[in-house]
C-alpha positions as CSV (number, residue, x, y, z in Angstrom):
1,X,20.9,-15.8,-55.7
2,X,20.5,-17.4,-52.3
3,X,19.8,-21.6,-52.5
4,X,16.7,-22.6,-51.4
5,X,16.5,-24.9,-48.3
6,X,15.5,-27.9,-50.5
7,X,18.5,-27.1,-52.7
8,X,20.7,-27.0,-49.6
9,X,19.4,-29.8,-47.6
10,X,20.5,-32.7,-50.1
11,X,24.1,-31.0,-50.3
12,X,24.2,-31.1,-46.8
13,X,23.2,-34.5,-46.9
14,X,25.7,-35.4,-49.6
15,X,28.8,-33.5,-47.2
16,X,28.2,-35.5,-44.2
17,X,28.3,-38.7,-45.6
18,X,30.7,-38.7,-48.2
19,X,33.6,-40.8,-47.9
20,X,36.4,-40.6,-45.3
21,X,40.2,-39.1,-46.1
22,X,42.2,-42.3,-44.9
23,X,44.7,-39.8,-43.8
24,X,41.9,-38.1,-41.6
25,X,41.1,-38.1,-37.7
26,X,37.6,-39.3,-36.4
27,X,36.5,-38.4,-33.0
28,X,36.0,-40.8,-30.4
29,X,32.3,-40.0,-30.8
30,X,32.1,-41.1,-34.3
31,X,34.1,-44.0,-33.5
32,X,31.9,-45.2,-30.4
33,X,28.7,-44.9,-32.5
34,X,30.6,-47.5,-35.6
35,X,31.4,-49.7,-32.5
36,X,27.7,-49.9,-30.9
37,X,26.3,-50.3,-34.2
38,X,28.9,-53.1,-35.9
39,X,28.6,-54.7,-32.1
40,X,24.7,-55.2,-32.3
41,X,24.6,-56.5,-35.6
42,X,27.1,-59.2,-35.1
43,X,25.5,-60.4,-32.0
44,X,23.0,-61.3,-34.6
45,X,25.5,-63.5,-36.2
46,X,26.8,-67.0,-35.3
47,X,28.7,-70.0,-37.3
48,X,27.7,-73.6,-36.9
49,X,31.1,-75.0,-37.0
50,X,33.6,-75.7,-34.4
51,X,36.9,-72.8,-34.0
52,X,35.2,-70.4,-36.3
53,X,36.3,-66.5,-36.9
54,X,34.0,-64.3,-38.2
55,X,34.2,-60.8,-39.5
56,X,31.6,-58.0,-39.9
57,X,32.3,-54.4,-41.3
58,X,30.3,-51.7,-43.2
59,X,30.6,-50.8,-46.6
60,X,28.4,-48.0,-46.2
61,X,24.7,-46.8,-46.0
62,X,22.7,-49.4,-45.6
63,X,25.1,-52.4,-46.4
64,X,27.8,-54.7,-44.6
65,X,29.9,-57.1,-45.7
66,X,31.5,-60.5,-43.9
67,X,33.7,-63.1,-44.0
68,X,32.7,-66.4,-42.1
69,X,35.6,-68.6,-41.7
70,X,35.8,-73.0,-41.1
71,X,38.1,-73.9,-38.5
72,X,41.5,-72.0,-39.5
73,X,43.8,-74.3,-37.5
74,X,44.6,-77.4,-36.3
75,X,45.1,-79.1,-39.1
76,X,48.0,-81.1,-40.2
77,X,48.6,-78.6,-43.0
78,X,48.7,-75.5,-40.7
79,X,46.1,-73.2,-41.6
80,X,43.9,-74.8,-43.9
81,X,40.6,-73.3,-43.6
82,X,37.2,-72.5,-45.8
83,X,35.7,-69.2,-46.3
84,X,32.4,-67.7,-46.9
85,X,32.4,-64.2,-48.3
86,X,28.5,-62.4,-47.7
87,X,26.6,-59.2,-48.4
88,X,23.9,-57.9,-46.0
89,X,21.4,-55.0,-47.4
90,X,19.3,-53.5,-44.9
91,X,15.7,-51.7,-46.8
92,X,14.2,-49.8,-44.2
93,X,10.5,-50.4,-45.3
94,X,9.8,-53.3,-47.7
95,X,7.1,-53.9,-50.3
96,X,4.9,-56.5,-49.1
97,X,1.7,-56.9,-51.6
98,X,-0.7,-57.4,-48.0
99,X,-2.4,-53.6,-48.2
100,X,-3.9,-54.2,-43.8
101,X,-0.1,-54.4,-43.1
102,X,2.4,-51.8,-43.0
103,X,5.5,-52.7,-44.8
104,X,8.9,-54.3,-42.8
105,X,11.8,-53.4,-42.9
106,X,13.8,-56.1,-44.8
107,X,17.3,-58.1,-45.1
108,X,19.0,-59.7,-47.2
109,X,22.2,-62.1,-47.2
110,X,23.9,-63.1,-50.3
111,X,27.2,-65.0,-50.8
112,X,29.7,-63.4,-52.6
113,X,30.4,-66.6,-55.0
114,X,34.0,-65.2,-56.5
115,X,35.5,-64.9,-52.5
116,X,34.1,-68.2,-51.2
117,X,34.5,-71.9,-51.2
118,X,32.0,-73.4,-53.3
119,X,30.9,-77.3,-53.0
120,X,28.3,-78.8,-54.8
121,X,27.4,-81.2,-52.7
122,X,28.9,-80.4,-49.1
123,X,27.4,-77.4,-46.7
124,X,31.0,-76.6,-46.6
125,X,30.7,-73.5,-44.1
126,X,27.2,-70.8,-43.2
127,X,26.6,-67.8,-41.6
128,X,23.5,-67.4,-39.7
129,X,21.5,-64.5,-38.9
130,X,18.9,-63.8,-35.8
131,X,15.9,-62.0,-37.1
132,X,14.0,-63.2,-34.2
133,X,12.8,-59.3,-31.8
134,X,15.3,-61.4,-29.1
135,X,18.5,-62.9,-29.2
136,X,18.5,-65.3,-26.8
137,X,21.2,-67.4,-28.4
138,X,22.1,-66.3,-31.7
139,X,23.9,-70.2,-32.7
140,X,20.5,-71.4,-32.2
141,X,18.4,-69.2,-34.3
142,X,14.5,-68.7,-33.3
143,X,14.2,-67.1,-36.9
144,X,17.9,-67.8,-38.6
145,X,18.2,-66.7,-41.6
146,X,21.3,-68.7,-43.2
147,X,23.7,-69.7,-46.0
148,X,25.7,-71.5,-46.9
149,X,28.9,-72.9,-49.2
150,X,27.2,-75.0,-50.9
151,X,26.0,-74.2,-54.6
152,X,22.5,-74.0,-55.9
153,X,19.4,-72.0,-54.4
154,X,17.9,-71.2,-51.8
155,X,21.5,-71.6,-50.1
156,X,23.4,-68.7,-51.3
157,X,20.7,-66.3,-50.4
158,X,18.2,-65.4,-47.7
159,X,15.9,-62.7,-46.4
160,X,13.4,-61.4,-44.0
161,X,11.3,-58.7,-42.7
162,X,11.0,-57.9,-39.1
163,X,10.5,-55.0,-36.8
164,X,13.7,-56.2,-34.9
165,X,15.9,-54.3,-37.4
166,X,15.1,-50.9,-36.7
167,X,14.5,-51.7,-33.0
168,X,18.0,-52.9,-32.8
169,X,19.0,-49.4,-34.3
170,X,20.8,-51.3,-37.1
171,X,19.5,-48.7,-39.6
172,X,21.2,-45.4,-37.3
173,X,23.5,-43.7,-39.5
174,X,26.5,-42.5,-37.3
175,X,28.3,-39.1,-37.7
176,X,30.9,-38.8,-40.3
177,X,31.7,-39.6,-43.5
178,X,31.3,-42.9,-45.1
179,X,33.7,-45.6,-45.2
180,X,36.4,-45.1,-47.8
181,X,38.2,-46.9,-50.6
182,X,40.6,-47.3,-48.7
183,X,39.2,-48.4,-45.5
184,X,37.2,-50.9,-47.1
185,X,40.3,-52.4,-48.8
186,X,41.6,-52.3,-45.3
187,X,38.9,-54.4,-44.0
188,X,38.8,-56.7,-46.6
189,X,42.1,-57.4,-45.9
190,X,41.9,-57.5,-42.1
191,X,39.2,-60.1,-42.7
192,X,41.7,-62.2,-44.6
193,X,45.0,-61.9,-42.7
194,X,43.6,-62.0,-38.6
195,X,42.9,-65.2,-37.3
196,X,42.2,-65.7,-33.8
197,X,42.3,-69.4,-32.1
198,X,43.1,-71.5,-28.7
199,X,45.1,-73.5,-30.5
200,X,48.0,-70.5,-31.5
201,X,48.5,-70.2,-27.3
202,X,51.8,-70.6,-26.4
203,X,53.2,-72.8,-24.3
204,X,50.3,-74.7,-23.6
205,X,47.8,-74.6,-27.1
206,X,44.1,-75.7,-26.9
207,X,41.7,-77.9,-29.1
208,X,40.8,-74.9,-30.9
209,X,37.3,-75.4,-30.8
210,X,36.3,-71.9,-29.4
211,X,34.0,-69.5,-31.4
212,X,34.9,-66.1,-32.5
213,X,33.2,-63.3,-34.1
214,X,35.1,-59.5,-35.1
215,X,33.9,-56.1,-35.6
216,X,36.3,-54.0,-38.1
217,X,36.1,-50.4,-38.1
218,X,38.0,-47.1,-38.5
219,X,40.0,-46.0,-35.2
220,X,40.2,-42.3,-33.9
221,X,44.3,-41.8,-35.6
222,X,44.8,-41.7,-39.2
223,X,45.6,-45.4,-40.6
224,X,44.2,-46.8,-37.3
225,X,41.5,-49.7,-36.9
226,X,40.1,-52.1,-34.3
227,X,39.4,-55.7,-33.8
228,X,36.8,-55.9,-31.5
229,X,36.8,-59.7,-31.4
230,X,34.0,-61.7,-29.5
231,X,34.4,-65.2,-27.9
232,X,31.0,-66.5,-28.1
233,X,29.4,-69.5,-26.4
234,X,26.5,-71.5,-24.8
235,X,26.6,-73.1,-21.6
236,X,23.8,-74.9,-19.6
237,X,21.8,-72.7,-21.8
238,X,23.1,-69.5,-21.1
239,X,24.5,-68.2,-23.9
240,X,27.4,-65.4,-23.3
241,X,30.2,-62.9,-25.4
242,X,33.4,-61.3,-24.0
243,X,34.9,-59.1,-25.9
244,X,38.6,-58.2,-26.3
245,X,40.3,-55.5,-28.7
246,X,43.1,-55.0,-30.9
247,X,44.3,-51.6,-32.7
248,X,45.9,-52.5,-35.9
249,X,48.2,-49.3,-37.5
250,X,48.9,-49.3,-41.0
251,X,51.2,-46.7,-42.6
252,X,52.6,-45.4,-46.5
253,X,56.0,-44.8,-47.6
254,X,56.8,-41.9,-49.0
255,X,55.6,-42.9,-52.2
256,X,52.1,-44.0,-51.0
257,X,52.7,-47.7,-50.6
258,X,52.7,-50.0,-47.5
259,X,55.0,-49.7,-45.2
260,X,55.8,-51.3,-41.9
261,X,52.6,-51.6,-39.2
262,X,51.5,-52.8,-36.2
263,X,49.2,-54.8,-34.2
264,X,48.3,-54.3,-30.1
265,X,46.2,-55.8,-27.6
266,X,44.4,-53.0,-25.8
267,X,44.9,-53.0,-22.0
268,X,42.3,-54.6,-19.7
269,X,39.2,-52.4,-18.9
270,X,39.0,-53.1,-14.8
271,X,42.6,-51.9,-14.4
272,X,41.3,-48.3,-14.8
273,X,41.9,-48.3,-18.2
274,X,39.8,-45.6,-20.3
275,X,37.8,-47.0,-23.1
276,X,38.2,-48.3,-25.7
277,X,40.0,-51.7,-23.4
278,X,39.5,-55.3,-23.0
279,X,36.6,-57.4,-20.6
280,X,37.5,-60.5,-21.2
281,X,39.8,-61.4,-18.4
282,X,41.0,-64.6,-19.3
283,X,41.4,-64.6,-22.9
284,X,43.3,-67.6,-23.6
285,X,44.3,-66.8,-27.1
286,X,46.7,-66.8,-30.0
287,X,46.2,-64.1,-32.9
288,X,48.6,-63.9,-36.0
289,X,48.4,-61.1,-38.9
290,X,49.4,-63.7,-41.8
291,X,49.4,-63.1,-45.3
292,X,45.9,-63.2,-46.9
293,X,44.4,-66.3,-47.3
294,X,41.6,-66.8,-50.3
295,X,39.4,-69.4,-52.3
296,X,41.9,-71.6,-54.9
297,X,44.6,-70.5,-52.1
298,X,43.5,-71.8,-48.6
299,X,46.4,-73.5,-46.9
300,X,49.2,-72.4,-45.4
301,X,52.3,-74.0,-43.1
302,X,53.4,-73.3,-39.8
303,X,56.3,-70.9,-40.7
304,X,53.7,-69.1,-43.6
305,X,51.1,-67.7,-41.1
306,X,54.0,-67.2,-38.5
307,X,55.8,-64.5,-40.8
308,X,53.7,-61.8,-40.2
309,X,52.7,-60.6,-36.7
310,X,51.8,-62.9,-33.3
311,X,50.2,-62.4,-30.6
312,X,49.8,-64.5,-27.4
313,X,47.0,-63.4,-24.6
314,X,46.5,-66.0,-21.7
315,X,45.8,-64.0,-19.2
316,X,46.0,-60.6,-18.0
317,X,49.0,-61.5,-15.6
318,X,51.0,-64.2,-17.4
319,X,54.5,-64.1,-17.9
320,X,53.9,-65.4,-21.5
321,X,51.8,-62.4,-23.0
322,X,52.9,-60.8,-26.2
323,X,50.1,-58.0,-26.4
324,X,52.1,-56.3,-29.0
325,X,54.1,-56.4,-32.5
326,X,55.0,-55.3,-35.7
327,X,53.2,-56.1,-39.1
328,X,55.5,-56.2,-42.4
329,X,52.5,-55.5,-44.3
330,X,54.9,-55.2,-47.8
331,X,55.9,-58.7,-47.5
332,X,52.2,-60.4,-46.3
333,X,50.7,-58.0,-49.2
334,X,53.0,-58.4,-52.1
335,X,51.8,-60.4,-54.9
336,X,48.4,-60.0,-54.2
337,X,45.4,-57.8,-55.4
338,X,46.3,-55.7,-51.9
339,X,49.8,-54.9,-52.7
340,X,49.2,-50.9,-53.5
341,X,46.8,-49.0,-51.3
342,X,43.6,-47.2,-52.7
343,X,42.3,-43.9,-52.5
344,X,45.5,-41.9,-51.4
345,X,47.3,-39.9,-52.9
346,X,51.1,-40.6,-53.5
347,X,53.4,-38.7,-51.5
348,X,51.1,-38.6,-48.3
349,X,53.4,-40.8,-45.6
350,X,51.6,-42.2,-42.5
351,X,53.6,-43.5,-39.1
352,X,53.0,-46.8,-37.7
């Protein structure tokens, strides 16, 4: 017997969004639509404090996960840094009780308690959200919604309804499948092992007190991803992001655990470079790939976060650029919750 249409429909449905083989290509289509969408939500995002990273990713449908992160460096200590770990549900149309008003859609931010420093009587570190229809400067919220560190409610919560959330087009569902287990155990570790900052530039360091917010998302290769990192800033009240990229490259040994990596800067944009490429022209930055970094485990020395993978962008022309190196992802991932890969078979190898 021939299925119906409304039989078929939901299958179809089902196919085209079930989750990615980690093994699998995307095309640069797919890709480009994961970037626009992941770019216009964080542009919603700031943190208050002073050298922050943050990271954004999707964990499918509706739903995106984040990782706002205190001032990594500078410290006496190395890295030594605090972490908020957050949720964001999108609901397309809300339930409000007023019957003359159509329902909103809706957000909501939740701290992830477990994956975050916790105080119960400092801020400790936020993540903000712009629900205002504009984003004129996202660290100075028209209508923020935020939390924060510290315990107790309304602070480890917050939602909203407003029409900017589908005018934004952060409910457009891209082509492809859905993230998988393994990519989102990729971007949770991403999330805990980047860390971008002035104050890793060699020779000549900085205060550290730039802003930074990623995007983390599946690349076209198999075992491919991208940092699309923001620096983010407010001057005379114009409020500005330049972006730069990275392509990180995982692989599997023949027995389907990490092997060897790498990590690149991709090559500036205005030197004819096809996308995806770099804006920012000046970057002045350090990045390192260091081994993950948690709540009840948050400081690390020099020669720690050194033993991964560095990288050192002044400008586009310096003598001093290191826009590319290899990630020992078995030694920054061994003893940790990370050390096996997810969701792939053994016996499927990858290259770096």
């Amino acid at each position: 017997m021939r299925p119906s249409t409304r039989t078929l429909l939901p299958l179809i449905a089902f196919c085209m969004m079930a989750p990615l083989d980690p093994l699998s290509a995307r095309t640069p289509a797919e890709v480009a639509c994961e970037e626009a969408k992941l770019g216009r939500m964080v542009h919603r995002f700031s943190s208050p404090g002073s050298g922050d990273n943050l990271f954004l990713w999707s964990t499918g449908g509706n739903r995106i996960s984040g990782l706002s992160v205190l001032s990594p460096f500078g410290g006496p200590l190395g890295r030594d840094e605090l972490q908020l770990a957050f949720d964001l549900t999108l609901v397309p149309a809300g339930g409000l009780l007023n019957p003359r008003r159509a329902p909103l859609p809706q957000l909501t931010l939740a701290r992830r308690d477990p994956a975050s420093n916790i105080s119960a009587t400092e801020v400790v570190t936020s993540a903000t959200f712009e629900l205002a229809p504009e984003v004129i400067d996202p660290s100075m919220p028209q209508q923020g919604l935020t939390i924060t560190g510290r315990l107790g409610s309304p602070t480890g919560s917050a939602s909203g309804a407003g029409r900017a959330l589908v005018a934004d087009g952060l409910f457009e569902r891209c082509p492809g499948g859905e993230p998988s287990a393994f990519d989102l155990q990729v971007f949770e570790i991403l999330s805990r092992t980047v860390r971008v900052s002035e104050a890793l530039l060699r020779p000549f360091p900085g205060p550290g007190g730039d802003n930074f917010k990623a995007i983390l998302f599946r690349d076209v290769e198999p075992l491919s991803y991208r940092v699309k990192v923001f620096l983010y800033y407010t001057v005379e009240g114009e409020y500005s992001e330049s972006p730069l990229q990275f392509r990180v490259r995982f692989a599997l040994d023949g027995s389907g655990g990490w092997a060897a990596g790498g990590i690149e800067s991709l090559p500036w944009c205005h030197g004819g470079a096809a996308p995806p490429c770099t804006d920012l022209l000046n970057p002045g930055i350090g990045l390192v790939v260091a081994p993950p970094i948690f709540a009840g485990h948050e400081v690390q020395t020099v020669a720690q976060y050194l033993s991964g993978a560095f990288l050192n962008v002044p400008f586009e022309t310096s003598p001093d650029n290191i826009l590319t190196d290899d990630v020992p992802w078995p030694d920054l991932l061994r003893g940790t919750a990370w050390e096996r890969p997810v969701g792939v078979a053994e016996g499927k190898g990858g290259g770096a």
